[in-house]
Kinemage of the C-alpha trace (Angstrom):
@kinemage 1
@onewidth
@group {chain A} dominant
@subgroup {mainchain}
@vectorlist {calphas} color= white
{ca unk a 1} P -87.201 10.533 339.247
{ca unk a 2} L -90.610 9.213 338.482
{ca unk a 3} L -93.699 9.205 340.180
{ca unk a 4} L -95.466 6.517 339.674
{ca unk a 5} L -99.132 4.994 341.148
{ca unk a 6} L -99.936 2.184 343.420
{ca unk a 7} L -102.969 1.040 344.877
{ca unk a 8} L -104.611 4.608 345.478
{ca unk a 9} L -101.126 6.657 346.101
{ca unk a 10} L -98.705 8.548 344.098
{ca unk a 11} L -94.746 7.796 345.043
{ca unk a 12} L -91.664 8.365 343.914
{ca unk a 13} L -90.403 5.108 341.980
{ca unk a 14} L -87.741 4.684 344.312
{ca unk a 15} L -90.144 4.287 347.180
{ca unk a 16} L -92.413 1.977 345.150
{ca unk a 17} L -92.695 -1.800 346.369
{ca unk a 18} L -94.943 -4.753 345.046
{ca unk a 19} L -95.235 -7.325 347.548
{ca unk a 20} L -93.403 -11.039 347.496
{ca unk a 21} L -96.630 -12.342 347.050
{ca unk a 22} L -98.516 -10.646 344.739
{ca unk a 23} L -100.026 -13.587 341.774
{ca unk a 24} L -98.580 -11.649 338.725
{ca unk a 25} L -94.756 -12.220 340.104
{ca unk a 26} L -96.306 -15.713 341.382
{ca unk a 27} L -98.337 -16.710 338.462
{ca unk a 28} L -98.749 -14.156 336.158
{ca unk a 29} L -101.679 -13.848 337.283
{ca unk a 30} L -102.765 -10.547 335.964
{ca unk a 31} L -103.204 -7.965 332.740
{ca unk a 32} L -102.269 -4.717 331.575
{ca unk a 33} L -102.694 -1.972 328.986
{ca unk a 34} L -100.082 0.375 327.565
{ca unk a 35} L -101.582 4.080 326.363
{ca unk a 36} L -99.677 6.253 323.696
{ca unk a 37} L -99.211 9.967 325.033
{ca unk a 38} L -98.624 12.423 322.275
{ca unk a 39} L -98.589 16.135 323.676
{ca unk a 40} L -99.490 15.153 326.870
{ca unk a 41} L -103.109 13.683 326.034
{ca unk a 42} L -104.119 9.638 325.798
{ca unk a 43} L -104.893 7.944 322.229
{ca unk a 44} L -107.817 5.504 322.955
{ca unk a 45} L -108.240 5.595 325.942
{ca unk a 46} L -111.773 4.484 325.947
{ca unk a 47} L -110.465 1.655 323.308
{ca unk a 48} L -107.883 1.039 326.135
{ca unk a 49} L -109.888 0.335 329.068
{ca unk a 50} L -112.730 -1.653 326.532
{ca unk a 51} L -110.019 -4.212 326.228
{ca unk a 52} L -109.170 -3.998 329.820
{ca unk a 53} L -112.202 -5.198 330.919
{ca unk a 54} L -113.082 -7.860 328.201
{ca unk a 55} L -109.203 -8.773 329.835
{ca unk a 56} L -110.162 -8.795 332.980
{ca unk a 57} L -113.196 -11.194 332.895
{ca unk a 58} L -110.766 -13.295 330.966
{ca unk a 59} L -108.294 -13.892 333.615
{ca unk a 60} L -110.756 -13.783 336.608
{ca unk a 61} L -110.222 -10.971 338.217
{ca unk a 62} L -112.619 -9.275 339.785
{ca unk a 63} L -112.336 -5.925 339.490
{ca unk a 64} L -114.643 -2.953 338.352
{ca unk a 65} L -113.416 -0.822 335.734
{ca unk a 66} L -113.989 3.133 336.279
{ca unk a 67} L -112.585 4.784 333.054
{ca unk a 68} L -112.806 8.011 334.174
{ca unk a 69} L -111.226 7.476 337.183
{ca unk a 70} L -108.529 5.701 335.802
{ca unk a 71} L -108.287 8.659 333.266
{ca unk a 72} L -107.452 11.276 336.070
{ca unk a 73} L -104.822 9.095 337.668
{ca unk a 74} L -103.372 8.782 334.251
{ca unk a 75} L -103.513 12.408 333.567
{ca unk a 76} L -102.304 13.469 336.795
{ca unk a 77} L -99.485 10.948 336.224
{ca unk a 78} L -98.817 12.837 332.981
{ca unk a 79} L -98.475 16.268 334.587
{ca unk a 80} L -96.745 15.414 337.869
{ca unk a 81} L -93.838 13.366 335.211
{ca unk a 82} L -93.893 16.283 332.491
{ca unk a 83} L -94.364 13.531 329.937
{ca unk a 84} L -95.333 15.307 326.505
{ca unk a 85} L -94.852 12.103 324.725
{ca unk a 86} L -94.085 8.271 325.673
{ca unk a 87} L -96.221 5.876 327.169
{ca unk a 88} L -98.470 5.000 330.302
{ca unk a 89} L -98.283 1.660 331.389
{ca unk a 90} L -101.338 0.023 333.434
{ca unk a 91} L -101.350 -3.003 335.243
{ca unk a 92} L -103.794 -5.134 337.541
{ca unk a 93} L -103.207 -7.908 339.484
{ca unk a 94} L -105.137 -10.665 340.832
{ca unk a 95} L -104.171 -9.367 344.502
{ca unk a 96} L -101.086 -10.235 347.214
{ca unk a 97} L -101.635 -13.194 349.826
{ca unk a 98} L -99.431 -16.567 350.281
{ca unk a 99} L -98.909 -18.872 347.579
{ca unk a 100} L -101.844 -21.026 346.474
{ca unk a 101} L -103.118 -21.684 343.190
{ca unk a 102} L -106.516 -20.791 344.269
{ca unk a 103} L -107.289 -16.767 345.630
{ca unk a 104} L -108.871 -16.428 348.208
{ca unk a 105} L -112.483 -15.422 346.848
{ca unk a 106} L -112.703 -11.948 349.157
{ca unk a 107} L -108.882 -10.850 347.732
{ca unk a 108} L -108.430 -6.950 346.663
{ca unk a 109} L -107.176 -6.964 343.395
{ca unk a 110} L -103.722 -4.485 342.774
{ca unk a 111} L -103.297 -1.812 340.606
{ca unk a 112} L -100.222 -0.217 339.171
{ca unk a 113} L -99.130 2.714 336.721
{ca unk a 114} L -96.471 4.556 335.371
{ca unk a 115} L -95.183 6.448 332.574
{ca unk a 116} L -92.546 6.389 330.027
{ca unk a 117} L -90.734 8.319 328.229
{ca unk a 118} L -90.474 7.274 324.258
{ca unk a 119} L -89.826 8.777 320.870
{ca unk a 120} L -93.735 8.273 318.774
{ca unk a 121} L -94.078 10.713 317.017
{ca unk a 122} L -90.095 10.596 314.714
{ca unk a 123} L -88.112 7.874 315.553
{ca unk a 124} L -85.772 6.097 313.071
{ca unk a 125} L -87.537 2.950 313.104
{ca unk a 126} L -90.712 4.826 311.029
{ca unk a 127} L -88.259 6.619 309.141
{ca unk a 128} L -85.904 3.220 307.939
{ca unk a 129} L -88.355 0.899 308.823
{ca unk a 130} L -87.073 -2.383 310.760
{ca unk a 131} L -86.039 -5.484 310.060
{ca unk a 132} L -87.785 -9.112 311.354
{ca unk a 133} L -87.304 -12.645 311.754
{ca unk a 134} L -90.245 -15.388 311.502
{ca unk a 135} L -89.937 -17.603 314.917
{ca unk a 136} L -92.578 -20.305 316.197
{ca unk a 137} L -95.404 -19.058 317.680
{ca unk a 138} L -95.345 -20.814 321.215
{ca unk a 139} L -97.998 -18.931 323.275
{ca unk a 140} L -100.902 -19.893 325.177
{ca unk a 141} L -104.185 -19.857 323.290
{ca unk a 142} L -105.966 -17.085 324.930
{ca unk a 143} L -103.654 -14.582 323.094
{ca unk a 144} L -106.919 -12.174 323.194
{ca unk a 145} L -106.444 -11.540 326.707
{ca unk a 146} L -103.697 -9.356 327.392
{ca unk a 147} L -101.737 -10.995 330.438
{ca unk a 148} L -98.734 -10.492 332.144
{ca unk a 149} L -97.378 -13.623 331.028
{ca unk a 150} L -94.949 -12.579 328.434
{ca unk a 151} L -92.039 -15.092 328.527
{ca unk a 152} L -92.570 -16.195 324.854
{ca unk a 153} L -92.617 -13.006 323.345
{ca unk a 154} L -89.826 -12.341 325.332
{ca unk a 155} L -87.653 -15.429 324.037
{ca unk a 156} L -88.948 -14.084 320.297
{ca unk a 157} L -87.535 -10.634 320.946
{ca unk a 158} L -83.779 -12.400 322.018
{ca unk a 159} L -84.209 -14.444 318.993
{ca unk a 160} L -84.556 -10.999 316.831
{ca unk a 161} L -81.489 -9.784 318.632
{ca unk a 162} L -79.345 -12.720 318.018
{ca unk a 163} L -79.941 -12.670 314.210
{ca unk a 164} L -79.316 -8.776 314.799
{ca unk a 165} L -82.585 -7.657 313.545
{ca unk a 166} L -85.445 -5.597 315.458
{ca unk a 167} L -88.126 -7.625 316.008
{ca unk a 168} L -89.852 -11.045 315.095
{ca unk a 169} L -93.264 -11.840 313.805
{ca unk a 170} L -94.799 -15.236 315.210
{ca unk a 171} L -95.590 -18.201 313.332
{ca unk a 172} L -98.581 -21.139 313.518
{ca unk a 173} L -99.234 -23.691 311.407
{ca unk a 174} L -97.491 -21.824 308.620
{ca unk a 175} L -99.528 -19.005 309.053
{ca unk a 176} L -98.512 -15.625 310.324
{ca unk a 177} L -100.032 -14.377 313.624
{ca unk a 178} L -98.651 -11.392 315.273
{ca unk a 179} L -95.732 -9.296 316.035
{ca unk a 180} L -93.931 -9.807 319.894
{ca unk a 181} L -95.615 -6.717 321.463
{ca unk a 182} L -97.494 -5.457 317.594
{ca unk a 183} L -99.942 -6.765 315.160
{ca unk a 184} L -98.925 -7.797 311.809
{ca unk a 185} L -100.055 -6.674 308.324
{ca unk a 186} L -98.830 -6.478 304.751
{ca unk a 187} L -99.667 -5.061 301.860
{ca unk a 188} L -100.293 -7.058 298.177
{ca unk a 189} L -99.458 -6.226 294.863
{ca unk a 190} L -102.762 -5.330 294.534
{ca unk a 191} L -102.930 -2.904 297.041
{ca unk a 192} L -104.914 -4.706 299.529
{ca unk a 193} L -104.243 -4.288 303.438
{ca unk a 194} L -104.380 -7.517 304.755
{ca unk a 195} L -103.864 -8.426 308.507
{ca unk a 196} L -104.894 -11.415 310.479
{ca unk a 197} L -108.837 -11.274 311.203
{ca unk a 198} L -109.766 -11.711 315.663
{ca unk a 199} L -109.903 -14.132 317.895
{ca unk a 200} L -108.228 -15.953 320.756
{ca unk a 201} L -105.341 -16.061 318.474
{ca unk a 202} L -104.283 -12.703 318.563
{ca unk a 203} L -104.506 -9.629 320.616
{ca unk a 204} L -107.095 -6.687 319.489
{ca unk a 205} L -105.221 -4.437 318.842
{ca unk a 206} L -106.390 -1.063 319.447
{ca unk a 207} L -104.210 0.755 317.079
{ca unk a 208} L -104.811 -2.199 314.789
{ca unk a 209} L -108.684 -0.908 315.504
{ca unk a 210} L -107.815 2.359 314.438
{ca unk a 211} L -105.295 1.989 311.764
{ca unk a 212} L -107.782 -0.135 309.739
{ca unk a 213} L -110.177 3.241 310.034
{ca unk a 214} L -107.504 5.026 308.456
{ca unk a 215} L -107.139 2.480 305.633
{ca unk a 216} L -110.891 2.462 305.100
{ca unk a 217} L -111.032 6.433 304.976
{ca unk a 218} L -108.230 6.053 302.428
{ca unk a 219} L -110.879 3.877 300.065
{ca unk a 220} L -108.053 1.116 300.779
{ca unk a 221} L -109.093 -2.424 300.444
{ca unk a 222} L -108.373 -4.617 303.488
{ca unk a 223} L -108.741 -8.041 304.336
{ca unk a 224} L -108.912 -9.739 307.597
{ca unk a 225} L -107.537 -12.912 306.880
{ca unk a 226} L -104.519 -15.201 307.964
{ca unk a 227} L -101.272 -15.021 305.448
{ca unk a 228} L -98.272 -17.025 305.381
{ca unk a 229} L -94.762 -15.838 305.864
{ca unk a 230} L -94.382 -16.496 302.039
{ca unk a 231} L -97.125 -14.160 301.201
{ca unk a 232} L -94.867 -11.423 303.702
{ca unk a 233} L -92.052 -12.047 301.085
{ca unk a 234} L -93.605 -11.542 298.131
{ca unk a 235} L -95.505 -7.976 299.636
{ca unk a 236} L -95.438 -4.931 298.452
{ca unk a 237} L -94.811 -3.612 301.835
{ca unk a 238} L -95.498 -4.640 305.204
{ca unk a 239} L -95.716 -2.795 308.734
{ca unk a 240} L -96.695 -3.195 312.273
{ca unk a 241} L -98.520 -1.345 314.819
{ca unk a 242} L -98.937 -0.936 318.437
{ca unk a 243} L -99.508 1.643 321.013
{ca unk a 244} L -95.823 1.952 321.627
{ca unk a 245} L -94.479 1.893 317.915
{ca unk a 246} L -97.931 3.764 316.009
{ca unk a 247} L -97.118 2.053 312.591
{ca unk a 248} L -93.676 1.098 311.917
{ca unk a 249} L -92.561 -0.006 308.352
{ca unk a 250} L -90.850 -3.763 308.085
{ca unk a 251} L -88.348 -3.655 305.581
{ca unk a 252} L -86.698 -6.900 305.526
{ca unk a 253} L -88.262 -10.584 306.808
{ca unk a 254} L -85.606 -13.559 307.140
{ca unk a 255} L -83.090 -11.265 305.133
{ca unk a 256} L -85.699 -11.221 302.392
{ca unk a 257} L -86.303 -7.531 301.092
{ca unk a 258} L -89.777 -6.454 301.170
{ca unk a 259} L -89.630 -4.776 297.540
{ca unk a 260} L -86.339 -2.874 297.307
{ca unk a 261} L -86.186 -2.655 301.224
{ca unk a 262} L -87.433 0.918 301.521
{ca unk a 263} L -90.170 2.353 303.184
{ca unk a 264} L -93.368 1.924 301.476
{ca unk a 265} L -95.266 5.461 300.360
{ca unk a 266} L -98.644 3.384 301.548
{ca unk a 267} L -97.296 2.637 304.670
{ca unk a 268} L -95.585 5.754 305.046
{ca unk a 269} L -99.060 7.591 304.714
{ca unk a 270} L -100.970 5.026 306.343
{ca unk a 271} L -99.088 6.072 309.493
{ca unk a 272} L -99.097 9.671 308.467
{ca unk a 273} L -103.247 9.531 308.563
{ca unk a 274} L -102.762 7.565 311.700
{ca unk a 275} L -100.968 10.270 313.546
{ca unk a 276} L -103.309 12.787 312.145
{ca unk a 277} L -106.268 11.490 313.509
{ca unk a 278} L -105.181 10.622 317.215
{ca unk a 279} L -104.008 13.702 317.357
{ca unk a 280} L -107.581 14.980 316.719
{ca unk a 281} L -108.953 12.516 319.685
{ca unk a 282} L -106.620 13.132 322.205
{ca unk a 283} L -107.969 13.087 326.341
């Protein structure tokens, strides 16, 4: 059994409760941050809580970041859950009090974290790379902000299952913008890395931060541009990335085969130097 963190005390899961009336179940009125643990140390963590707080002042809530504090809960939460590898999952909420649109300007924002076990560093999906579908993109248009408000990506991720594929990337105005939960790139003929460039319309990635490091210490060309789902089909390769998949080959898009549907050597190192330098900045 897990122990997880809430509002200044460690308890067992079991024993955890969120009230009734807190404005993420209400409104999803709130953000979070998911942290990759490889061998029991935090990739980006600074990169983490840099996007929490640009997140924060996004959705309104009031409430003052302390990276280093959050850092000990999360490593504390790492050693009292023997996780060597998985995830830690943060989450802040606008605050608990009865329903109104409007918070009450003196409400105590809520905290929340916990960990998760998961398969980063080998799992099959970077070995045989996954297969996608293209869906509309149907979100709200501060995608930047990374809310709690996840119904869309949600319905996208069904979608995937139903055609019996992995995962979906997100379509607007006939260009591509992001994965469900991951950030979208392919590569060209020509070698070139290109992913869509930020702004409200997608999140900032920061694996997508790093991983375009790791193409640029390659001498890899890479463009921040948008592409269309034709461009996807016509790739070289393509991949994803995210805190809880690292880099993650995409084999096949609407039944199309990227290539000869096989994992991409680019991609394959791309996520190779990727693991190879978080490693190196672990916390």
């Amino acid at each position: 059994m897990r122990t997880v963190y809430i509002d200044g005390s460690f308890v067992p899961e079991n024993e955890a409760t969120v009230s009734i009336f807190d404005r993420s179940f209400l409104f999803s009125h709130g953000v979070y941050e998911v942290t990759s643990v490889i061998n029991g140390g935090l990739i980006d963590h600074m990169g983490h809580m840099k996007r929490l707080k640009l997140s924060l002042e996004g959705a309104l809530i009031p409430f003052e970041v302390d990276s280093d504090h959050i850092l000990r809960i999360q490593k504390r939460l790492i050693e009292m859950n023997n996780l060597d590898e998985g995830l830690i999952y943060l989450q802040i909420s606008r605050g608990a009090e009865d329903r109104d649109f409007l918070p009450t300007p003196s409400l105590q924002p809520s905290i929340v974290m916990f960990t998760q076990e998961k398969a980063l560093l080998d799992p099959p999906q970077a070995r045989d790379g996954i297969r996608i579908v293209s869906v509309p993109d149907i979100r709200w248009r501060r995608r930047d902000v990374k809310a709690v408000s996840l119904l869309a990506p949600v319905l996208a991720k069904e979608t995937a299952r139903q055609h019996g594929v992995q995962d979906a990337w997100m379509i607007e105005d006939g260009y591509v913008t992001e994965g469900t939960s991951n950030n979208a790139y392919i590569i060209t003929r020509d070698n070139v890395i290109v992913t869509r460039h930020l702004s409200h319309d997608i999140l900032h990635g920061i694996t997508r931060q790093a991983v375009l490091s790791v193409a640029q210490s390659m001498n890899m060309t890479v463009e921040e541009r948008p592409f269309t789902i034709e461009e996807a089909y016509s790739a070289r390769e393509a991949f994803i990335s995210s805190a809880s998949t690292l880099v993650w080959p995409v084999v096949e898009i609407d039944g199309k085969s990227i290539m000869d549907g096989k994992v991409g050597a680019v991609t394959r190192e791309i996520r190779r130097q990727y693991i190879k330098a978080s490693l190196e900045r672990l916390m």
